[in-house]
N, C-alpha and C positions, 0 to 999 in steps of 0.2 A: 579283089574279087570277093562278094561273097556269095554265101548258099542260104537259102532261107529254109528252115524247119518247121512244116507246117502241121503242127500238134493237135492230134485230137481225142482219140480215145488211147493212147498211147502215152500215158501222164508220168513216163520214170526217166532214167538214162540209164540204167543198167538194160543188158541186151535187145538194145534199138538197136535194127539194122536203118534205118535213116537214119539216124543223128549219126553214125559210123560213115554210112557214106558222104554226109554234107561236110563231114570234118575230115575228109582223104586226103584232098591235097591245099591246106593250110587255109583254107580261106577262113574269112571273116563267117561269123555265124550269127542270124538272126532266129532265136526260137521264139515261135509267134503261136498264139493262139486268137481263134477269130471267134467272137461267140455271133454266132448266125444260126437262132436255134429256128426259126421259120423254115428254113431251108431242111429243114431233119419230118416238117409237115408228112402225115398226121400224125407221128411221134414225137414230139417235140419234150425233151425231159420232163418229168413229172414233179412233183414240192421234192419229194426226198431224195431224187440223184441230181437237184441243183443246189438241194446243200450239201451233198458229197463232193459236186465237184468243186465247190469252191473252195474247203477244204484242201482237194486234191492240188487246185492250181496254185493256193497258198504254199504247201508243201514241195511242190515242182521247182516253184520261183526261187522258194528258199536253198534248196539243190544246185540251182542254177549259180545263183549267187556266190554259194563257195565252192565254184570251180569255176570263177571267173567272168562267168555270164550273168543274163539276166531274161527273165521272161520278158514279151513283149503282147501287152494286148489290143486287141481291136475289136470295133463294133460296125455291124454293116456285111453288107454282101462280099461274099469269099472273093470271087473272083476277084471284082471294083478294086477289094482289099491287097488283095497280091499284086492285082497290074502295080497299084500305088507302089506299094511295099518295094517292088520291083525296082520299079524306076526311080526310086528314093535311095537304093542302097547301090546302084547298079548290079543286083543281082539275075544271078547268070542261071540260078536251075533253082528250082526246088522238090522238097522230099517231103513223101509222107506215108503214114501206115496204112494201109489197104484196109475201107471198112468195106461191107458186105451186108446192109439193110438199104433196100430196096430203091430210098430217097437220097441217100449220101453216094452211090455206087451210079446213079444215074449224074447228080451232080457231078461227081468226082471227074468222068468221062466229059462231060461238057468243061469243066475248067482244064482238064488236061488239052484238048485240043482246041480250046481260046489261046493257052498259053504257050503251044506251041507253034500255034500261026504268027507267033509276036516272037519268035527266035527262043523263047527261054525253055530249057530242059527241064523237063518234068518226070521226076521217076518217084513211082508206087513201093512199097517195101512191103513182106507178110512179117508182122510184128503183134499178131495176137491170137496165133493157130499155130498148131501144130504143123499141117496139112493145110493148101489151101483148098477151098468146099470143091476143083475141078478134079484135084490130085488122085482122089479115092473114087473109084468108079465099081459095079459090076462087072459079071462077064458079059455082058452085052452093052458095057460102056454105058450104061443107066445108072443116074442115084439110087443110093441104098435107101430105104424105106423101115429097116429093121435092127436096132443096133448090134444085136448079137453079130450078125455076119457085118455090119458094118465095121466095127470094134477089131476083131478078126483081120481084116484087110488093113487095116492100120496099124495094130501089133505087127505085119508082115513087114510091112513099108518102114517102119519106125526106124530109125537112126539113131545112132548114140548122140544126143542134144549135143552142140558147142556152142552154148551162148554167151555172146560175148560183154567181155567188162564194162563196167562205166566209167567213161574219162576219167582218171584225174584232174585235169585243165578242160578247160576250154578253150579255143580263140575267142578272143575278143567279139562284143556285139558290134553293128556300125552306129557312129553317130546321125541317129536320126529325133526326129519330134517326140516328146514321151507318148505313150502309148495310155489307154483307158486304163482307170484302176480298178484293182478287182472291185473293190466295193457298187461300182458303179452299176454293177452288171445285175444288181440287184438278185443273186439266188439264195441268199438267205431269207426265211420269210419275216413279214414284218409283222405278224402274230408270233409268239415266242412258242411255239408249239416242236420244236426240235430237241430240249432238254436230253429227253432220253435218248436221241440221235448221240448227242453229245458225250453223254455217258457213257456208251455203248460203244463209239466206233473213233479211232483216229486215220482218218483218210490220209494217205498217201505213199511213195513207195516203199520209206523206212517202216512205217508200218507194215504192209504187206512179207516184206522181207521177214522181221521178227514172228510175225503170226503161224508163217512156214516153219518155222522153226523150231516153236514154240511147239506147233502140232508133230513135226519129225521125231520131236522130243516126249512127247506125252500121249497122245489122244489118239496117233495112226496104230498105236499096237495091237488096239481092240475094236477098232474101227469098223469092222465089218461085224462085231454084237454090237456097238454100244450107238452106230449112227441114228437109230431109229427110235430111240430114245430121247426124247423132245425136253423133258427133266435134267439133263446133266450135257455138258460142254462136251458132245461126242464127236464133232465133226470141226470143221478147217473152218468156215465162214471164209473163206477167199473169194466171195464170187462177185462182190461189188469190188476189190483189188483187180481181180483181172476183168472186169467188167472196164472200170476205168484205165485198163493196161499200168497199173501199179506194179505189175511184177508181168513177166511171159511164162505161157505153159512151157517152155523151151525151158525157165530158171527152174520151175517146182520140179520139173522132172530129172532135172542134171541134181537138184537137192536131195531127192528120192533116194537116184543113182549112186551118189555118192555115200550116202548114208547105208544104203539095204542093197543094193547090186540090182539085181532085176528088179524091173518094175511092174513085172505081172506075175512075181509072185512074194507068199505072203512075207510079212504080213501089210504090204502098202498094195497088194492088185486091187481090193474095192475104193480104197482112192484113184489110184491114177484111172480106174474106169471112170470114172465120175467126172476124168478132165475129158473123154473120151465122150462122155453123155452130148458134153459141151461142143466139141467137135463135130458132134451129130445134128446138134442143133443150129449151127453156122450153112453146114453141108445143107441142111433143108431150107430154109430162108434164102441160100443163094439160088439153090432149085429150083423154088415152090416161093416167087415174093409177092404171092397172092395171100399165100398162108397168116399172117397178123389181121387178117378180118375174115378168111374163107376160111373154111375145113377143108383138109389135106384131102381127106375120105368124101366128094363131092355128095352121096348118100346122102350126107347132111345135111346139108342147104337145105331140105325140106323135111328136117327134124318139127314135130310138134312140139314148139315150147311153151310154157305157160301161155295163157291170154290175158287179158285183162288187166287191170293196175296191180301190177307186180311193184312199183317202187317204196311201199313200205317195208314188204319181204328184204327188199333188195338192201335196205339202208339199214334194216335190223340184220343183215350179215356182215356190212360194211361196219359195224359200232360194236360188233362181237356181242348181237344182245338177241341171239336166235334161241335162247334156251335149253342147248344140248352144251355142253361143257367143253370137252376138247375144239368145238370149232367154236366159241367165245375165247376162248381162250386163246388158241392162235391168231385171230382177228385182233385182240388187244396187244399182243408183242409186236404184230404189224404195225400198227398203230404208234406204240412208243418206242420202239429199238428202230424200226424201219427192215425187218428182219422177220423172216418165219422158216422154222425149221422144216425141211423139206417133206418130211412122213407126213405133217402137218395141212403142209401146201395142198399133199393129194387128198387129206380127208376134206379140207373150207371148201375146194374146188370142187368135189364130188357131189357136197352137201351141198352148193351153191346151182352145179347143173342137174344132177340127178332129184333131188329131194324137192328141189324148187321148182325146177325146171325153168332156171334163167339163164339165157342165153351164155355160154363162155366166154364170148365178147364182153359181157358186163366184166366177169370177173380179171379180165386182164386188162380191161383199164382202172380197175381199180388197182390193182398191183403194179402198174405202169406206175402211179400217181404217188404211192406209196414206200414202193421196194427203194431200198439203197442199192440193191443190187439190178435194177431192174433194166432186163436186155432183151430186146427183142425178140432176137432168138430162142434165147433158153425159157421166156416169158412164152411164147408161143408153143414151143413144143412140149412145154410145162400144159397148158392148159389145153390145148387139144388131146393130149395122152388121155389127162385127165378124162376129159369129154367124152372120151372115147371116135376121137373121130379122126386121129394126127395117126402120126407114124407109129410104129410100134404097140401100136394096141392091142389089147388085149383078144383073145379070143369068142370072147363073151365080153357082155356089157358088162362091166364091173361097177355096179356100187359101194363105194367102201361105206360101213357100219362104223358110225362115229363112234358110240359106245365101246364097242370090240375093239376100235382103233386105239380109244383111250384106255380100256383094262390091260391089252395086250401090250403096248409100248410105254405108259403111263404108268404103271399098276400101283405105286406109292402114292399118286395122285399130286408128284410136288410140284409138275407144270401146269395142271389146271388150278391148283391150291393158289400159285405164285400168282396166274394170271387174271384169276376170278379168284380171290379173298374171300367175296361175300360167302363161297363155298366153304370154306379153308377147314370150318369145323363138321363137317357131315364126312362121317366113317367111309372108307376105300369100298367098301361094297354099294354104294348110293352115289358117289361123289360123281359118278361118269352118267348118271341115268337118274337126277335128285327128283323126278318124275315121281317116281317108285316108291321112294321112300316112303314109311308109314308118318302120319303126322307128327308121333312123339318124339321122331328119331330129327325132325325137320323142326319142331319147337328146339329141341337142346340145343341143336346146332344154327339156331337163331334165325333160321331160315324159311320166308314167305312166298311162296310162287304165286309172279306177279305181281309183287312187291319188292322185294330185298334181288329178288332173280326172275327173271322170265320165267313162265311157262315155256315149254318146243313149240315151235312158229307151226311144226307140221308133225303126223304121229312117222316117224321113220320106217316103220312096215308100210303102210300104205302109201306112203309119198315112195318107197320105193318098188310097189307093186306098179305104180301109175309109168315110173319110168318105164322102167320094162315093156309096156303095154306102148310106150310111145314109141318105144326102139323098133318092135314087132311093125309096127308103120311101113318104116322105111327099109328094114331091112331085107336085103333081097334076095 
């Protein structure tokens, strides 16, 4: 008999509840991954999470491997692929990790019940939450809309994690056809423009494991001053690992546990919120799976945005060549890491909807296209926060001040220096605003607006006088 393991955002063996159950009672085991990225339509991964995963399933395979198995790959429609699978291996059920975006959760529901009109047992597993998005409710049984009190209700609920080991062994895979090679699959690009991906990042679960670790060990101590600090290694970077289920929230927090006892208090509670952010975000895409093109806050829908041809604005934000420094400067680590530190995220986005006034949707497919990390969920509630138009918004329209954003969290100026050079020699008092500068202070430091560095695409008081006045619109 065997059981087939049907892998997808779930790339490890350490606390998989499918792969624990396909290997219960001895069977044979096929862990199979299908690459069917049409079927994920209109999110279909972007350049920089098809070279994470390839990465990731290189890594997996290898895993597999010395514990007796082997990945198995295919190309082609899911179902077509499992009936085959099925009746190739004589398998009897298959398992997989419950996703929760909009297109894979409508599929998932049609292949389950194709494949159990054909006798074969089909069971779902929660292997990348906490909580599943039904679990946490109101007191009127309604999604939460607000993380404080959502957070709250989940700290109540919370259990002490048992997440479980990774095989030793495996059973044995069945003798069937080989399966596609990863190379096949084509998600490396054929422009070499990944370098600094490479540099940057080793995708898969041994890494994820160590980077916990590494953060338990160093960087959670001061976590809550030092995250918002865009200059210096202050935060986990786990979130394309759990993005790709490289590791379970269920492992980091049994890490936590084990290490500091309570996990909501200091000094790791503004981490484990942060996995809680994540949870929030799951919670509203399974709610709200309008939300990846609509605003949460209907209001919106007849926001005034720019008119007219916006796409040079938009492409001079996309290339980090807008003229204001901390958002050039995040724009370009996007660009070569596949990475933007989160204080960051909120200032491009704000600058991008408020100052520009282009649409949010622009900005999250560009970060779809780009992020290593890049998740629907967290992608959506990232940028409608931002918008102001998602959950948890603010009280007022907030537009963040790049400038302030970059003296207050930046003040040494080593991540605009790092990521705009052409700046690197203009003095901490100009570097965030080189506008301003007098000219002599702009010759020494070899620097030409318009030249060497943009001019500001817009004057940031009046691009954000104008938001304002657009809000006022709609607002009711």
């Amino acid at each position: 008999m065997t059981a087939i393991l049907w892998l997808r955002r779930d790339l490890r063996l350490d606390d998989h509840p499918a792969l624990q159950a396909a290997i219960a009672n001895g069977r044979k085991l096929l862990p199979l991954y299908i690459h069917a990225p049409d079927e994920e339509a209109p999110w279909q991964p972007g350049g920089a999470s098809r070279w994470w995963l390839h990465g990731s399933l290189q890594s997996l395979d290898a895993a597999l491997r010395e514990r007796g198995s082997r990945l198995h790959i295919a190309r082609g429609d899911s179902l077509e692929v499992l009936k085959r699978l099925a009746a190739e291996t004589g398998a009897t059920e298959i398992h997989w990790s419950r996703l929760y975006d909009p297109a894979t959760r409508e599929r998932d529901t049609q292949i389950n019940q194709a494949l159990r009109a054909e006798g074969i047992r089909c069971d779902s597993h929660c292997s990348t939450l906490l909580f599943e998005p039904w679990e946490i409710a109101n007191a009127e049984q309604q999604p939460y809309r607000v993380f404080s009190a959502f957070w709250r209700a989940c700290v109540k609920a919370l259990k002490e994690p048992q997440p479980l080991s990774a095989p030793e062994r495996l059973p044995p895979a069945p003798e069937i056809a080989e399966g596609a090679n990863l190379d096949s699959l084509e998600l490396l690009p054929t422009i070499p423009w990944d370098a600094g991906l490479t540099a940057t990042w080793a995708p898969g679960e041994r890494g994820a494991q160590q980077r916990v670790q590494a953060f338990l060990d160093g960087q959670v101590a001061d976590y809550g001053e030092r995250r918002d600090q865009p200059g210096i290694p202050g935060t986990s970077r786990l979130s394309p690992f759990l993005h790709f289920g490289e590791i379970s929230p269920r492992r980091i927090l049994r890490m936590v546990m084990d290490r500091f006892g309570d996990p909501t208090a200091k000094p790791v509670e503004a981490f484990v919120r942060e996995i809680g952010w994540r949870e929030l975000a799951y919670h509203l895409l399974y709610h709200f799976p309008q939300t990846p093109a609509e605003p949460l806050n209907a209001q919106f829908a007849d926001f005034p945005w720019a008119s007219g041809d916006v796409a040079s604005q938009l492409k001079a934000w996309q290339h980090g060549q807008t003229g204001i420094p901390m958002v050039d400067a995040g724009m370009r680590e996007l660009w070569h890491t596949g990475w933007m530190h989160n204080r960051v995220r909120m200032v491009v986005a704000s600058f991008l909807t408020k100052n520009l006034l282009i649409p949010w949707q622009e900005g999250a497919r560009w970060f779809w296209d780009t992020l290593v990390d890049a998740d629907l969920a967290s992608n959506t509630l990232g940028w409608q926060w931002t918008a102001g138009c998602g959950a948890d918004a603010a009280p007022y329209f907030r537009v963040f001040n790049p400038v302030r954003q970059g003296e207050r969290f930046d003040p040494d100026g080593s991540y605009v220096r790092r990521w705009c050079p052409e700046l690197a020699k203009l003095p901490d008092k100009h570097l965030h605003q080189p506008w301003t500068a007098p000219q002599p202070v702009l010759r020494t430091a070899g620097v030409k607006l318009g030249e060497h560095y943009p001019a500001p695409l817009v004057d940031l008081g009046k691009s954000r006088e104008r938001a304002l006045a657009a809000y006022e619109q709609i607002k009711g």
